[in-house]
C-alpha positions in Angstrom: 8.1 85.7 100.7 10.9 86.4 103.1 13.8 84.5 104.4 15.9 85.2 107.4 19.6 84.2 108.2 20.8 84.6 111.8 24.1 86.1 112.4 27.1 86.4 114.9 30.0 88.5 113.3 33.2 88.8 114.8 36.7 89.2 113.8 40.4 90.1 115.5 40.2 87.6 119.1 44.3 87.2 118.8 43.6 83.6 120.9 46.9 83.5 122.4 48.8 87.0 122.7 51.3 87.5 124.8 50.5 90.2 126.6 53.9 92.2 126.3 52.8 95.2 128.3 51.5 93.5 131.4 54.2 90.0 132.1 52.2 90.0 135.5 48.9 89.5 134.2 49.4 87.8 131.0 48.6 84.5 131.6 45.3 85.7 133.4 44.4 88.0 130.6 44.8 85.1 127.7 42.2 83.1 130.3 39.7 86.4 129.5 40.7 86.0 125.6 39.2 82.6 126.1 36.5 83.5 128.5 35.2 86.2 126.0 35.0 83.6 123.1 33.3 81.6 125.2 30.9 84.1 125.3 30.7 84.6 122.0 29.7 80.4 121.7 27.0 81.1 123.9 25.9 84.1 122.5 25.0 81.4 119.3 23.1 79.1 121.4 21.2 81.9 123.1 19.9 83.4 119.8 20.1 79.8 117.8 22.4 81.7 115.0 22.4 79.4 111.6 26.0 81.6 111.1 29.0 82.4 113.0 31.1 84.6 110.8 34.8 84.9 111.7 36.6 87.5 109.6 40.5 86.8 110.3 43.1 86.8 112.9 41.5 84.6 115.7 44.7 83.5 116.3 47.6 86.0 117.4 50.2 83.9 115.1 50.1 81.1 112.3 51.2 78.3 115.1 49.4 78.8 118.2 49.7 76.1 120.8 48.2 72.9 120.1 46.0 73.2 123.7 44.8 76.3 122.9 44.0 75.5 119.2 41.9 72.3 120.2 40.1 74.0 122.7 38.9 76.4 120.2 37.9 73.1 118.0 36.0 71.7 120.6 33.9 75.2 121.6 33.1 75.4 118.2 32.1 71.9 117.5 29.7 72.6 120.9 27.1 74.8 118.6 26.5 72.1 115.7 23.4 73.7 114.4 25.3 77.5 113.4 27.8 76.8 110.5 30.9 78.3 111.0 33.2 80.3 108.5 36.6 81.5 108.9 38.8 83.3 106.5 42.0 83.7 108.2 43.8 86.8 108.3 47.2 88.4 108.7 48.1 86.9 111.6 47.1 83.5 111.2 47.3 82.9 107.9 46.5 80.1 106.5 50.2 78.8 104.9 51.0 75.7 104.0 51.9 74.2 107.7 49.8 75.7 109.9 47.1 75.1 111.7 44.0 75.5 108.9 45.5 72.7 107.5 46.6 70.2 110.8 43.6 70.4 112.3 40.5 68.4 112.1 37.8 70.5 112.5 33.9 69.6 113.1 31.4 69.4 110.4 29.6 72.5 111.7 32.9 74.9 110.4 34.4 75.5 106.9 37.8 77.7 106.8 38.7 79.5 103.8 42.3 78.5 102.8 43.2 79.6 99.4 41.6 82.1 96.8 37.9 83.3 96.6 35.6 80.6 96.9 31.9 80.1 98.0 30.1 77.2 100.1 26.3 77.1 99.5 23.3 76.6 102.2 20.5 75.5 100.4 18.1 75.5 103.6 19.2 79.0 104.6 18.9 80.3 100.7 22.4 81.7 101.0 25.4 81.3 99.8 29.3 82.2 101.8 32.3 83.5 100.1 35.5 83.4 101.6 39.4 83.7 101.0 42.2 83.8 103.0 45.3 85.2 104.1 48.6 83.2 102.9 51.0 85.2 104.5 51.2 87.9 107.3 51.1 90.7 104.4 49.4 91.0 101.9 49.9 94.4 99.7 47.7 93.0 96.0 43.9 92.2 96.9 43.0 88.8 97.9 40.0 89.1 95.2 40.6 90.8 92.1 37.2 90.6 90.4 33.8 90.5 90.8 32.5 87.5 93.0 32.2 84.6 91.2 28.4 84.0 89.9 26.5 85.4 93.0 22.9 84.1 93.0 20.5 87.1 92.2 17.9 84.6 94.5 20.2 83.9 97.7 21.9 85.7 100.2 25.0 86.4 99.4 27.9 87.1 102.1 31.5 87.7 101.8 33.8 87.0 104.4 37.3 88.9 104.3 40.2 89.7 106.4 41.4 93.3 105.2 41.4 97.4 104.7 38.8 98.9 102.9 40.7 102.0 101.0 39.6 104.4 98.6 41.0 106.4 95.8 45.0 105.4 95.3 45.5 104.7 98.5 47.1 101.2 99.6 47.7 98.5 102.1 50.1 95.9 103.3 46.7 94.1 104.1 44.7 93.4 101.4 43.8 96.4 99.8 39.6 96.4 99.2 38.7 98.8 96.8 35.4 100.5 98.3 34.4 101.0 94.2 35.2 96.9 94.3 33.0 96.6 97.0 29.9 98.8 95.4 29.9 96.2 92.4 31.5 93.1 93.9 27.8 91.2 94.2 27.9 90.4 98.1 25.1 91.8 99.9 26.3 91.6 103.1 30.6 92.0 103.7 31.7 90.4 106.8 34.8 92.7 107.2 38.0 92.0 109.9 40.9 93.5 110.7 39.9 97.1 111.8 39.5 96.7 115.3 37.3 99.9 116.4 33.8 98.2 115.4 31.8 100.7 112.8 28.0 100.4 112.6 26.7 98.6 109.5 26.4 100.8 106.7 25.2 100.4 103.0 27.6 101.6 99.7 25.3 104.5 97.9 22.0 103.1 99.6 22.0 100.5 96.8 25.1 98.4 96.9 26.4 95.7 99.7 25.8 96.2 103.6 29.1 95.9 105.5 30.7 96.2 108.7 33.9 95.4 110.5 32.8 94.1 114.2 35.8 95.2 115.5 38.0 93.1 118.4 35.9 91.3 120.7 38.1 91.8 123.7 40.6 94.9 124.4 44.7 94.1 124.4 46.0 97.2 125.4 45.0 101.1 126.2 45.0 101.5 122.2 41.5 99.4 123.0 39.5 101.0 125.3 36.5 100.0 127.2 33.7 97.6 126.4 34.1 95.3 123.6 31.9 93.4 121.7 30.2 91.6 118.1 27.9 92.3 115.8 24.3 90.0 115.6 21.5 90.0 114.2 19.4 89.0 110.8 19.9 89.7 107.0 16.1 88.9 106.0 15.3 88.4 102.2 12.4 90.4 101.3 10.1 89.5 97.6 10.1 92.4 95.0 7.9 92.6 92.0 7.4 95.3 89.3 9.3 98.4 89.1 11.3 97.5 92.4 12.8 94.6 90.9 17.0 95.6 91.5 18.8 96.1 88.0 20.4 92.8 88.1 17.2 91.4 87.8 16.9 90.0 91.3 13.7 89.7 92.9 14.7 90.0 96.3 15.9 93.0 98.6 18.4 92.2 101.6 17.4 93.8 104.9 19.5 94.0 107.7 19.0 93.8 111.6 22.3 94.1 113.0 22.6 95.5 116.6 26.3 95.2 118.3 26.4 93.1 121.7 29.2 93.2 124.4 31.0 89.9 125.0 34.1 90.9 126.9 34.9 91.4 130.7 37.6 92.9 131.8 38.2 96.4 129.9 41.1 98.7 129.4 40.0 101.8 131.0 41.4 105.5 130.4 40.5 107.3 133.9 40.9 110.8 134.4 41.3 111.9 138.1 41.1 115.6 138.9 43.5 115.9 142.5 43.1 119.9 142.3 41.5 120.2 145.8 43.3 116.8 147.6 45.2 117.9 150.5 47.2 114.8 151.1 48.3 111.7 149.6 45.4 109.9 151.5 43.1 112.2 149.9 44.9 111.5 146.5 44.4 107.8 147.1 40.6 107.9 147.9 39.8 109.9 145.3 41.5 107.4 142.7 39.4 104.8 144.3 36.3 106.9 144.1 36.3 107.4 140.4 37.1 104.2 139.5 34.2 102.9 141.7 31.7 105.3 139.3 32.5 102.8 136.3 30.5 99.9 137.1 29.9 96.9 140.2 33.2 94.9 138.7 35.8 98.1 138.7 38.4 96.1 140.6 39.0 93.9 137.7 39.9 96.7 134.7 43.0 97.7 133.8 43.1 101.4 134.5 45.9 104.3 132.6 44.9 106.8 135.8 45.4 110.5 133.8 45.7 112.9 137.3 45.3 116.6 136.8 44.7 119.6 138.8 46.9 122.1 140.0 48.8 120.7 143.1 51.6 122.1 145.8 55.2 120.7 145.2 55.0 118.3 148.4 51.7 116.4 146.6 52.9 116.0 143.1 51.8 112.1 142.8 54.0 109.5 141.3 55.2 107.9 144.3 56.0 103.9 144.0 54.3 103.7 147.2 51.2 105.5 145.7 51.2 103.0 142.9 51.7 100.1 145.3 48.5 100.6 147.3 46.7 101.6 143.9 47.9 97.7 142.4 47.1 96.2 145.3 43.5 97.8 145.1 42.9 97.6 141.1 44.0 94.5 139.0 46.3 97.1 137.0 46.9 100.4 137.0 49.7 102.9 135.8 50.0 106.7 136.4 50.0 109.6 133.7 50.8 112.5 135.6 49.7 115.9 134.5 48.9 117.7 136.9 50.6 121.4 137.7 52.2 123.1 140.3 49.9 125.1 142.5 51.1 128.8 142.6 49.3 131.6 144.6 48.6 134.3 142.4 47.5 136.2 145.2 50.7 136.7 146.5 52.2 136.6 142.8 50.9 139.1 141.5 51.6 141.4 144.8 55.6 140.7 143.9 58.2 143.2 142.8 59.6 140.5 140.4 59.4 139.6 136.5 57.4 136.5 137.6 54.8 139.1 139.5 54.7 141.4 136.3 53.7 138.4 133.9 50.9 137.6 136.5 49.4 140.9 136.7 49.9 141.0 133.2 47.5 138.1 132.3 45.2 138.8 135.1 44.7 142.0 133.7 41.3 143.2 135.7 41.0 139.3 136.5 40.6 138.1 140.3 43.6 136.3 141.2 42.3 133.2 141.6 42.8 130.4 139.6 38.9 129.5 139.5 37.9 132.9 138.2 39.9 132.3 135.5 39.0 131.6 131.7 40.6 128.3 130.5 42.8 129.9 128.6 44.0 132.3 131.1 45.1 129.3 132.8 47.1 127.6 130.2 49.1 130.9 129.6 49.6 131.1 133.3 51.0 127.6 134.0 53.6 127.6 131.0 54.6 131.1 131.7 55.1 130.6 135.5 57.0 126.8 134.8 59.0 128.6 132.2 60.3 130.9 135.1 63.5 129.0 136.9 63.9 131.5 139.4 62.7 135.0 140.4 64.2 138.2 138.3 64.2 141.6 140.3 62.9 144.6 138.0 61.8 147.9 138.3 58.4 148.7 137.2 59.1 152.2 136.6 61.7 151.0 133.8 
């Protein structure tokens, strides 16, 4: 015998930031946020999921707008055949006025507003736990014990908002004990609030699988690149004899997850080398250039351009009229200079000064030229040479 449950996991959307960091482009960014859930809706109906799983913080704050809150009602109501389960998190907690609790929400979705509690699926053979966030903190564990009465005969998921922790540590966001975790009865943990998505991962190769999707969509250069969810299958598989599990179950959960990219416009970390640019053109194009490598829709990222190279005084970059051409080329972009000055060695290291002793010094038997150079070489050079303010006659002989 085996039974299968289709999946979509996904946690941390923030519906509704503000978008601090970029006033410009913040109403056109809350329009991805949108667009990428969207995505995630149709990523149900393409793969006919019986479960959408969202673990916390869908909302950026406990009283969204009412437009944007009943737009997310209707997208979900759109996929009536995949029950949906929220268990609010940190962010949009589920208190006594807010909108878990003013909103009608189709038959298809269940939101978890209090303490650990379970809904069960008797076509799907599974059962759903859930609680929720009740404030934006919350430092004691939403669930202290062990799940109540899991089925050893379903599939048993639990869907929580919080930090997994080990040892003593703690958390202003409820603390889950990874030894809880081991023993807690789930066999699959829906996990939010971590927003770098880890791979699903089983406790001790016997206990619960979890994950924590991570953030489907990016919200600043702390979030880099492509985002996505986590789908797949948890499949029930029959066990007899000696493989029968401890707790006397006579099933074995397998998992299928695989994680799938739902968002479009990225945060983007682009390192730019302008060593051998001659001129601010040249500096422009090549910005262009590497930005192009990154895929067919580069214009649309938002890019933290990192130049480096070793570059004469007249090219250092930084310009506002560099930047201007760059925004009017890239939907946003800001410049991290670190590049260094260009010094000739050649004619360095030929010089009766203290500036020419410390170059021949680390050259040693090396050609004075920068590219001969070991990468360490060069780091000794350009902090010794910037630490030099001005040139010091000496007297080799001394």
């Amino acid at each position: 015998m085996a039974n299968a449950v289709r999946i979509v996991h996904t946690a941390d959307l923030h519906l509704g930031s503000p978008f601090g960091y970029f006033p410009e482009r913040a109403e056109i960014l809350r329009a991805d946020q949108l667009r990428t859930f969207m995505n995630i809706i149709r990523l149900c109906l393409d793969m006919q999921s019986d479960l959408l799983l969202i673990a916390g913080d869908l909302f950026e704050q406990p009283h969204p707008p009412l437009s944007l809150v009943n737009e997310i009602r209707d997208l979900l109501a759109s996929i009536p055949e995949t029950r949906v389960f929220i268990a609010p998190g940190n962010h949009d907690p589920a208190e006594p006025d807010s909108l878990w609790q003013n909103t009608s929400w189709s038959k298809n979705v269940h939101v978890f507003t209090g303490g650990i509690e379970s809904v069960d699926l008797p076509h799907l053979n599974t059962r759903v736990y859930g609680a929720a966030f009740q404030s934006t903190a919350a430092p004691e564990p939403l669930v202290r014990a062990l799940l109540p009465v899991p089925h050893p005969d379903l599939i048993n998921i639990l869907l929580l908002h919080g930090e997994v922790i080990t040892g003593n540590q703690g958390s202003a966001y409820n603390p889950i004990s990874i030894q809880w975790l081991k023993t807690c009865g789930a066999d699959y943990a829906a996990l939010g609030h971590t927003h770098q998505g880890e791979p699903v991962q089983r406790l001790d190769g016997t206990g619960p699988w979890y994950a924590y999707s991570g953030c489907p969509s990016g919200r600043g250069f702390d979030e880099l690149g492509q985002k996505g969810v986590l789908y797949g299958t948890l499949t029930q598989m029959e066990q007899t004899g000696a493989a029968v599990a401890a707790n006397g179950s006579r099933f074995r959960i397998l998992t299928k997850m695989a994680w799938h990219p739902v968002s479009g416009r990225q945060f983007l970390a682009l390192p730019v080398n302008i060593g051998n640019c001659m001129d601010q053109e040249a500096i422009f194009q090549t910005i262009l250039q590497t930005a192009q490598q990154n895929d067919s829709g580069w214009r649309d990222h938002l890019y933290k351009i990192i130049l480096s190279g070793a570059v004469s005084d007249d090219l250092l970059p930084g310009s506002l009229f560099l930047l201007q051409r760059l925004q009017r080329e890239l939907f946003f972009c800001k410049l991290v200079n670190r590049t260094t000055r260009a010094y000739d060695l050649r004619s360095l290291a030929k010089e009766q000064s203290l500036m020419g002793g410390f170059v021949r010094q680390i050259l040693s038997d090396a050609e004075p030229d920068w590219d001969c150079l070991g990468v360490q070489q060069r780091q000794v050079l350009q902090i010794g040479l910037q630490a030099f303010e001005r040139e010091v006659p000496y007297c080799e002989d001394d």
